[in-house]
C-alpha positions as CSV (number, residue, x, y, z in Angstrom):
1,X,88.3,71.0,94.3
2,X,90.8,73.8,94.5
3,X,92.6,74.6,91.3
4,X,89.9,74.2,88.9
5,X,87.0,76.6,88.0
6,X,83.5,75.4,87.6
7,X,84.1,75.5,84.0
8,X,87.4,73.5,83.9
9,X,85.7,71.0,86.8
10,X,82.4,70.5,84.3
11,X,85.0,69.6,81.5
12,X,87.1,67.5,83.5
13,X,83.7,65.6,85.0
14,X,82.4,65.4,81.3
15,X,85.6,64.1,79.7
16,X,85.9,61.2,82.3
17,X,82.6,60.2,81.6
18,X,82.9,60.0,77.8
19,X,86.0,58.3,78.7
20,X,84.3,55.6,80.9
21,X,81.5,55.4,77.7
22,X,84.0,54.5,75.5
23,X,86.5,52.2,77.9
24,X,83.6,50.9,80.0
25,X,81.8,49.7,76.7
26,X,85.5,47.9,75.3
27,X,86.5,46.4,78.1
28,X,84.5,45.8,81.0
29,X,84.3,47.7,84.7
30,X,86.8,45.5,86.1
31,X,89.6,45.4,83.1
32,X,89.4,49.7,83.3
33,X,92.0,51.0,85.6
34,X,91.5,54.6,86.9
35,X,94.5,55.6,85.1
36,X,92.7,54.2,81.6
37,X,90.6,56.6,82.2
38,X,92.2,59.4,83.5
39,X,95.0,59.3,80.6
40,X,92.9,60.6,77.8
41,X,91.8,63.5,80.4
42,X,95.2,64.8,81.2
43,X,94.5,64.5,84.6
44,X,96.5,62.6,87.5
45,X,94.6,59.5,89.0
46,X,94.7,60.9,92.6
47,X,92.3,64.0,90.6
48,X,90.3,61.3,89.8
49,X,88.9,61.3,93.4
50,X,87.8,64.4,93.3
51,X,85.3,63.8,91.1
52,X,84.3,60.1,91.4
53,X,84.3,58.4,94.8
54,X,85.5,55.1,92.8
55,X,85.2,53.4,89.2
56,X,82.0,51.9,89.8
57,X,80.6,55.4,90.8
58,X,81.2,56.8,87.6
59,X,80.0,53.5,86.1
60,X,76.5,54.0,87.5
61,X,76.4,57.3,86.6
62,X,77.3,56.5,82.9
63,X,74.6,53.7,83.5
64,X,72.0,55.9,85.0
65,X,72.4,58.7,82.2
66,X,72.2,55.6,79.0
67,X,69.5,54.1,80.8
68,X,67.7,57.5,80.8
69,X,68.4,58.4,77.0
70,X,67.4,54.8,75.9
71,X,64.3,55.3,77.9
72,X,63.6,58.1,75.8
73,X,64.3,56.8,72.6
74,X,62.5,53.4,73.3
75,X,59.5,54.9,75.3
76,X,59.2,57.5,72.4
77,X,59.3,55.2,69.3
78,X,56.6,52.9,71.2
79,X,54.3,53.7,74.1
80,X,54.3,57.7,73.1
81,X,54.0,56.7,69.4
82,X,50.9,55.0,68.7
83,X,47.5,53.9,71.3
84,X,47.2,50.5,70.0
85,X,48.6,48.0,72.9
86,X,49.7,45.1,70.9
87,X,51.6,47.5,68.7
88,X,53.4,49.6,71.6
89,X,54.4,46.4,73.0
90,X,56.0,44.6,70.0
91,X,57.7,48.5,69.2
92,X,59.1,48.7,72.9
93,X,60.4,44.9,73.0
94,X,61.8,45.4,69.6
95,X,63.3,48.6,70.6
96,X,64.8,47.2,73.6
97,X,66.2,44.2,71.9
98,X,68.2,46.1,69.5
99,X,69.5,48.4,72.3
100,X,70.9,45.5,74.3
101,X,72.1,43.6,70.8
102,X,73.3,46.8,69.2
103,X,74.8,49.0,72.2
104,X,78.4,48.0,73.5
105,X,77.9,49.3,76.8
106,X,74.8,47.5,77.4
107,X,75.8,44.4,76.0
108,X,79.4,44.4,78.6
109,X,77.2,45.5,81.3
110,X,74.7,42.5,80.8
111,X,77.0,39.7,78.8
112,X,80.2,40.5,81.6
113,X,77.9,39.9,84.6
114,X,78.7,43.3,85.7
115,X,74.9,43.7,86.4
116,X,75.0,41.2,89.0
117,X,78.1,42.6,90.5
118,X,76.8,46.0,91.0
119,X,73.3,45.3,91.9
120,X,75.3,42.7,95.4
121,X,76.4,46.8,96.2
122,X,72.7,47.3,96.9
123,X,70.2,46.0,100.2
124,X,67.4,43.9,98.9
125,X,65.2,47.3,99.8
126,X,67.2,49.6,96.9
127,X,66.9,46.6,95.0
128,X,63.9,46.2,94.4
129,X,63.2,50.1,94.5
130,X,65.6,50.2,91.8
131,X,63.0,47.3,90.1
132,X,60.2,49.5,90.9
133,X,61.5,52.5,89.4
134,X,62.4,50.6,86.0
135,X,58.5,50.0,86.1
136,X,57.1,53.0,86.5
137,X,57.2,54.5,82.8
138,X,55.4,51.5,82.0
139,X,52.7,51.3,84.5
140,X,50.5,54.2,83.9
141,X,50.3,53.0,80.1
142,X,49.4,49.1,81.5
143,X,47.0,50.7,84.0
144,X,45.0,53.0,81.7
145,X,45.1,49.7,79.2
146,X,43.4,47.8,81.8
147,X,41.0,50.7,82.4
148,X,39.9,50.5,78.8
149,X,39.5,46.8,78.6
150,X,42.0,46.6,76.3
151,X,45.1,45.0,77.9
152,X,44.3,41.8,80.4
153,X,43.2,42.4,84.2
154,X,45.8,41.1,86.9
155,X,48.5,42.7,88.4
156,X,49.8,45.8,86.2
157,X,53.6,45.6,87.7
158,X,53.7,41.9,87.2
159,X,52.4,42.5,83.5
160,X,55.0,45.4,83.4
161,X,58.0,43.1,84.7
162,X,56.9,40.1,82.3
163,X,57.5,43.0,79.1
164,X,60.8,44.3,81.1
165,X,61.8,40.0,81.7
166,X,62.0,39.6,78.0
167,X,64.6,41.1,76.7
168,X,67.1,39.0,78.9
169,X,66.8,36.6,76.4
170,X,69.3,38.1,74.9
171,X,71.7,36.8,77.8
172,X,70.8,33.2,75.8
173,X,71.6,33.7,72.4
174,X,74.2,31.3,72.1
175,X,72.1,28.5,73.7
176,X,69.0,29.7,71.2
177,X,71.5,29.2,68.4
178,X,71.0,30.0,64.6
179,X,67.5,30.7,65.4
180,X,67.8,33.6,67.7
181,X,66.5,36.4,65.8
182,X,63.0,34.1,64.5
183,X,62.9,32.4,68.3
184,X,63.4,36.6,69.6
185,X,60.6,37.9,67.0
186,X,57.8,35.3,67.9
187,X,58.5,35.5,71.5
188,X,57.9,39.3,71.0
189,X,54.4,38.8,68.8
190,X,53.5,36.2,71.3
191,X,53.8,38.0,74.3
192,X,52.3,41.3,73.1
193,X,49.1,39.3,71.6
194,X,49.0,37.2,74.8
195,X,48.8,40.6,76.9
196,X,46.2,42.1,74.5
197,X,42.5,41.7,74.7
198,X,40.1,41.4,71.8
């Protein structure tokens, strides 16, 4: 990357991704042009390349670092916050809900099918690795649950996957109707209560 120091390159990288937050989360991967985003940087779209392989590349990487700060917040406010099973899962799914009803650039990603689109890039192997790893800060809470008797024997990553499933519902709201929000909030209690044991 001649012409830029690590500092100016670091600024450059940084600006295109708050640029990609903000035009990802308006319009959609496919209606943001390169230039969209490398306007607002001051930069030239063949600079672009120097940075980003393509659009989608610094998609996923927007992705990967909102996945990882939701994570945080969501794992924080439930499964770190309190012991008792029923209540970490209700907090999670809540948690999870309102990211995906509340956040614009998880809404486009899920409501513009952009999911789908990105995850054809991927084998069936990275696929389901990708799955897996969406999993794992679940699991050890499931498994040590299961240990204590107090969450239901069976297979922890299916039990982990059916908390992760639920919040797609949100891709429904529209057929759900008026009801949404009562029809989300007993799905929630029912699932959590179903997965407990007393």
């Amino acid at each position: 990357m001649k012409g830029f120091s690590d500092e100016e390159r670091e600024r450059i990288r940084e600006a295109l991704m708050d640029a990609g937050r903000d035009l990802f989360a308006r319009y959609g991967l496919q209606k943001t042009t390169v230039a969209d985003l490398t306007d607002p940087v001051g930069i030239g779209t063949s600079t672009f390349y120097q940075f980003f392989d393509s659009k989608d590349d610094l998609y996923v990487e927007i992705l990967e670092a909102e996945e990882e700060a939701i994570a945080e917040r969501v794992v924080g406010s439930s499964f770190e916050a309190t012991d008792d099973p029923q209540e970490a899962i209700e907090r999670f799914l809540h948690a999870i809900f309102e990211e995906i009803e509340t956040n614009p650039l998880i809404r486009t990603l899920l409501v513009e099918d952009e999911l789908d689109r990105l995850e054809a890039q991927y084998s069936p192997a990275e696929q389901e690795r990708n799955r897996r790893e969406e999993l794992a800060f679940m699991l050890p809470y499931v498994e040590r649950w299961q240990d204590e008797g107090r969450l239901r024997d069976g297979d922890a990553e299916a039990i982990a996957g059916a908390i992760r499933a639920l919040p797609f519902l949100t891709l429904h709201q529209d057929d759900v109707g008026e009801n949404y929000d009562a029809v989300r909030d007993v799905l929630i209690e029912a699932v959590a209560d179903g997965l407990v044991e007393e």
